[in-house]
TIDREN-93290 format. One record per atom (N, C-alpha, C): residue in three letters; z, x, y. Coordinates in steps of 0.001 Angstrom, whole numbers, padded with zeros to 6 digits, always signed. Each point is the difference from the previous one (the first is absolute). Layout:
<sites>
ALAZXY;...
</sites>
This chain:
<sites>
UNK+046401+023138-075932;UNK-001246-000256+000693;UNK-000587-001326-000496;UNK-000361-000927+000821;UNK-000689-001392-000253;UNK-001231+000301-000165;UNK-000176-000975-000717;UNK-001726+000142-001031;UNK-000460-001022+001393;UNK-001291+000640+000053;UNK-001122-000918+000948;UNK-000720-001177-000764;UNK+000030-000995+000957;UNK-000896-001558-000820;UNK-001411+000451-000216;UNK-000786-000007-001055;UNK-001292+000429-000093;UNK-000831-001271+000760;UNK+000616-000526+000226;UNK-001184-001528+000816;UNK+000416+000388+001407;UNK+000632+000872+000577;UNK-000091+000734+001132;UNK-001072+000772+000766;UNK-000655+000952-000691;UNK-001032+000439+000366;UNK-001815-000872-000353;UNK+000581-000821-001027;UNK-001448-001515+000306;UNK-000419-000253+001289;UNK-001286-000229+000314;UNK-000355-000215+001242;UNK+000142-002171-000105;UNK+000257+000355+001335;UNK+000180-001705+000136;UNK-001513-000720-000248;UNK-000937+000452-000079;UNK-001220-000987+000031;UNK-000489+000348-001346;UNK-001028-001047-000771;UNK-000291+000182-001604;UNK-001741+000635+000338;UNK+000192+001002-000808;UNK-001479+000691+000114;UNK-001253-000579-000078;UNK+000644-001126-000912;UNK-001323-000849-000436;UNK-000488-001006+000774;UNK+000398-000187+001019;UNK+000178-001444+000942;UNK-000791+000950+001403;UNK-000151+001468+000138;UNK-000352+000573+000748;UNK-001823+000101-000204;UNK-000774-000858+000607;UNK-001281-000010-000474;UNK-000764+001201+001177;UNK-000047+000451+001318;UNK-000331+000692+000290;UNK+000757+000604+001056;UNK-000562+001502+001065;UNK+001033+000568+000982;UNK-001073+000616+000920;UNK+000333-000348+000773;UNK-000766+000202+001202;UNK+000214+001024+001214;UNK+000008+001006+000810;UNK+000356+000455+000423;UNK-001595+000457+001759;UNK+000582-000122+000763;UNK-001372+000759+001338;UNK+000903+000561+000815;UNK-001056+000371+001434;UNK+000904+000377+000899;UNK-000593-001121+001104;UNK+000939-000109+001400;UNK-001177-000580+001075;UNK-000831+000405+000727;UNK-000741-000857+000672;UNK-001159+000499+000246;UNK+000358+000480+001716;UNK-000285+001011+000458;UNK-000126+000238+000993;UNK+000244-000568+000912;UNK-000574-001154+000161;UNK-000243-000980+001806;UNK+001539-000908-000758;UNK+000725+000068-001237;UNK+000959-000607-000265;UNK+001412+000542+000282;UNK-000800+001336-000211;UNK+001718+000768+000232;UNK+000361+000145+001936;UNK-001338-000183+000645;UNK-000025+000578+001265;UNK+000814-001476+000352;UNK-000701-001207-000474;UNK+000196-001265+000632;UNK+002085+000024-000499;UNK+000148+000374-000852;UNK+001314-000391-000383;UNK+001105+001450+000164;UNK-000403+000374+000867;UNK+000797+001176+000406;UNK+000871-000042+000982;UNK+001276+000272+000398;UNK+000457-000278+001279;UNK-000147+001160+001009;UNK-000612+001269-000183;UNK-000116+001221+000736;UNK-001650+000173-000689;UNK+000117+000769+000952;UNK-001329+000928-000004;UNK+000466+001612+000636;UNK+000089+000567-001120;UNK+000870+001567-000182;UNK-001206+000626+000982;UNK+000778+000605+001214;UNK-001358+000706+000452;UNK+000603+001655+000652;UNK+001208-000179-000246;UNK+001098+001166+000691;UNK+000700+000993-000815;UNK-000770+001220+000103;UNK+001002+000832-001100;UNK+000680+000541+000251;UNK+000923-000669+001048;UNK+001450+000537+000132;UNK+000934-001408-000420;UNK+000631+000668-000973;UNK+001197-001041-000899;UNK+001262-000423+001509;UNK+000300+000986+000191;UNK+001099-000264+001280;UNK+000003+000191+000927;UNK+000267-000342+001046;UNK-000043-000235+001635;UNK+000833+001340+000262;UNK-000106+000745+001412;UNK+000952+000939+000478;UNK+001850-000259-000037;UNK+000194-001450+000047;UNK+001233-000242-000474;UNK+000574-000776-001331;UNK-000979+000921-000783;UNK+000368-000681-001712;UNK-000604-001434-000064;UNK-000344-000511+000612;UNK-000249-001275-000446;UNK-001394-000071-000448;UNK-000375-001106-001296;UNK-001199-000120-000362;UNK-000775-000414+001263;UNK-001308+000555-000425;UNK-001174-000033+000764;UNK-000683-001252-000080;UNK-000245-001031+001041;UNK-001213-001186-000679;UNK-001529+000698-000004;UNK-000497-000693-000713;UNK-000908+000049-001000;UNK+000132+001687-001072;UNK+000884+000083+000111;UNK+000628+001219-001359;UNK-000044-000337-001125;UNK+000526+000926-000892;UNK-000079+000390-001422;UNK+001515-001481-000148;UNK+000508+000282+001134;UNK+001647-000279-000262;UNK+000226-001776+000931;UNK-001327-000023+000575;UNK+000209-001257+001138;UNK+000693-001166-000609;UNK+001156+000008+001103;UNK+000902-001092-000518;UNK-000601-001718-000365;UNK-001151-000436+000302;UNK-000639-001244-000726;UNK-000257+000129-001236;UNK-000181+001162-001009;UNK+000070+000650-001248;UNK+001305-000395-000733;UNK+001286-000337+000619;UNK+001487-000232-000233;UNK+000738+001187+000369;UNK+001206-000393-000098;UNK+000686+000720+000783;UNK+000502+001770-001142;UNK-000170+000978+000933;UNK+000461+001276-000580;UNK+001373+000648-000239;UNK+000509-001391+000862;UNK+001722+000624-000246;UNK+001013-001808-000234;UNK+001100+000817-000394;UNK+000467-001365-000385;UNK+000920-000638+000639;UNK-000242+000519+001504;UNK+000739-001094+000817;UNK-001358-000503+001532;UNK-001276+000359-000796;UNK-000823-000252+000721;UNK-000958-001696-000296;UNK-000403-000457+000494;UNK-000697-001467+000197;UNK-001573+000163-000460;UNK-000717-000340-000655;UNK-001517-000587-000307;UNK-000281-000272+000939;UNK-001090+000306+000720;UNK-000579-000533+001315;UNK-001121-001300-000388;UNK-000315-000155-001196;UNK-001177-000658-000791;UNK+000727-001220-000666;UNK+001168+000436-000188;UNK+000250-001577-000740;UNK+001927-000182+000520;UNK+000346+001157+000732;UNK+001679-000132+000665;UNK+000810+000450-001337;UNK-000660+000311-001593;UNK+000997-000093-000487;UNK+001183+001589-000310;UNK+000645-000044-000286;UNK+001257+001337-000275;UNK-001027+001314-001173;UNK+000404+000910+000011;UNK-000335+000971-000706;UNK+000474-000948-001840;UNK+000500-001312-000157;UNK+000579-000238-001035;UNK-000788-001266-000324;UNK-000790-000536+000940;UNK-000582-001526+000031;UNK-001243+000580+000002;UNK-000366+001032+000799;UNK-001453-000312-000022;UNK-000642+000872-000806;UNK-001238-000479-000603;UNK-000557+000364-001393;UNK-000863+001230+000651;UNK-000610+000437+001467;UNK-000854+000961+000234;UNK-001300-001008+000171;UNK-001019+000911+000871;UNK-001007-000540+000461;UNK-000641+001161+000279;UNK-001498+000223-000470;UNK-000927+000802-000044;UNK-000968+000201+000746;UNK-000701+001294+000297;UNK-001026+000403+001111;UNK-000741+000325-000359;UNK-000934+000282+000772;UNK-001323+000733-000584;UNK-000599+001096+000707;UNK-000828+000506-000461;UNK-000398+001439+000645;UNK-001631-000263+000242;UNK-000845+000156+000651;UNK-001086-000084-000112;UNK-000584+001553-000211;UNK-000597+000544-000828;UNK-000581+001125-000813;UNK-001573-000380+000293;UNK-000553+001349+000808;UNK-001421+000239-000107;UNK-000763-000233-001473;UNK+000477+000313-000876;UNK-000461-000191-001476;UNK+000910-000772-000920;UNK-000632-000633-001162;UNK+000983-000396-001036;UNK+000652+001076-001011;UNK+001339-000518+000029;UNK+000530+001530-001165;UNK+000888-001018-000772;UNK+000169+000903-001083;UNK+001111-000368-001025;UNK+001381+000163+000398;UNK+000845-000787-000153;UNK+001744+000330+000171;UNK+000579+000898-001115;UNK+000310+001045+000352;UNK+000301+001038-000896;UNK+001222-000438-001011;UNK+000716-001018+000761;UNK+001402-000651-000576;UNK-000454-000867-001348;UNK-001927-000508+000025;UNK+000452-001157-000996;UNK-000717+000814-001168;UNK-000898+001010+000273;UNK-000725+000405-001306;UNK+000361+000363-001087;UNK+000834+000321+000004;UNK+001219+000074-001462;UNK+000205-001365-000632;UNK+000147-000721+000665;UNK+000183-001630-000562;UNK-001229-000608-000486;UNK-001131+000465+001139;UNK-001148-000746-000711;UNK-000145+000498-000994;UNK+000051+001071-000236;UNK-000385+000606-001264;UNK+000740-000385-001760;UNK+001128-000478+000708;UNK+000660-000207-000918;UNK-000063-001205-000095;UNK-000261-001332+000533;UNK-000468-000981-000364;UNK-001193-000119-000747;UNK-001179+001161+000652;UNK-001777-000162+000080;UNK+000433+000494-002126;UNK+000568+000538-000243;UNK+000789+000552-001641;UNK+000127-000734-000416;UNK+000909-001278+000006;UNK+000386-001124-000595;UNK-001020-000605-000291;UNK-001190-000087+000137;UNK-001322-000947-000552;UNK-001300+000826-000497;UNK-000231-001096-000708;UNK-000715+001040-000822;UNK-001576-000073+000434;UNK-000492+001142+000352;UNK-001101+000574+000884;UNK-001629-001090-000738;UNK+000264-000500-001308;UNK-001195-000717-000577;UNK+000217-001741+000266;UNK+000943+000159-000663;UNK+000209-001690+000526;UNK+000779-000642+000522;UNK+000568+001097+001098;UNK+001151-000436+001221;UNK+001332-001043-000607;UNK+000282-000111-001259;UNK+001016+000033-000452;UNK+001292+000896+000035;UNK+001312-001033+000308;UNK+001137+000851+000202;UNK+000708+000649-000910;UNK+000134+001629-000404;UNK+000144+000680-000870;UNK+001623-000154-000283;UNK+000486-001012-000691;UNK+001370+000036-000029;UNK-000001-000892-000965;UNK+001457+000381-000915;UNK+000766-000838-000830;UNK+000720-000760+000329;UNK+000674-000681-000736;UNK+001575-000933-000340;UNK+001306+001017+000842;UNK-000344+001273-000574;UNK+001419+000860+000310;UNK-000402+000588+001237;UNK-001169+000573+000674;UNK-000264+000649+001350;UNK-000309-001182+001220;
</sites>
């Protein structure tokens, strides 16, 4: 069994050169303006399998299969990076997907003088 390089798991950037970290979300009239759909259909698929436009699945979003085309930018299920929609919601809510993360970032600093709670080794 080969021994692992311990300068392997080093992170490429020096801790100390890291002066602050920033993190938001966008603002509303930003996500609407930079959206290529406006999700308004809650049916994912058409009567003959095919995604629905303005769906969960609408092909300007990128493509769902991999011999299908991007309608938003032409590119392959392999070129194109995806393109995002939006939902318009009677109220503001939280994304259930990120609150685990915030939380675990909102941890990393410290609640008095918003300093980042980390060493050399973490």
């Amino acid at each position: 069994m080969s021994q692992r390089n311990p300068d392997f798991f080093k992170p490429d950037i020096d801790v100390h050169k890291v002066k602050r970290v920033e993190f938001g979300i966008l603002k509303p009239e930003d996500i609407a303006r930079m959206s290529v759909v406006k999700v308004s259909q809650r049916l994912v698929f058409g009567p003959n399998g095919e995604p629905m436009k303005n769906g969960l699945n609408d092909p300007a979003m990128g493509p769902s299969g991999l011999r299908e085309e991007c309608q938003t930018c032409k590119g392959s299920s392999n070129q194109c990076p995806g393109h995002f929609g939006h939902i318009e919601l009677v109220k503001p809510m939280f994304h259930v997907g990120f609150i685990d993360k915030v939380i675990r970032v909102l941890r990393c600093v410290c609640r008095r003088c918003s300093k980042l709670l980390c060493d050399e080794v973490n």
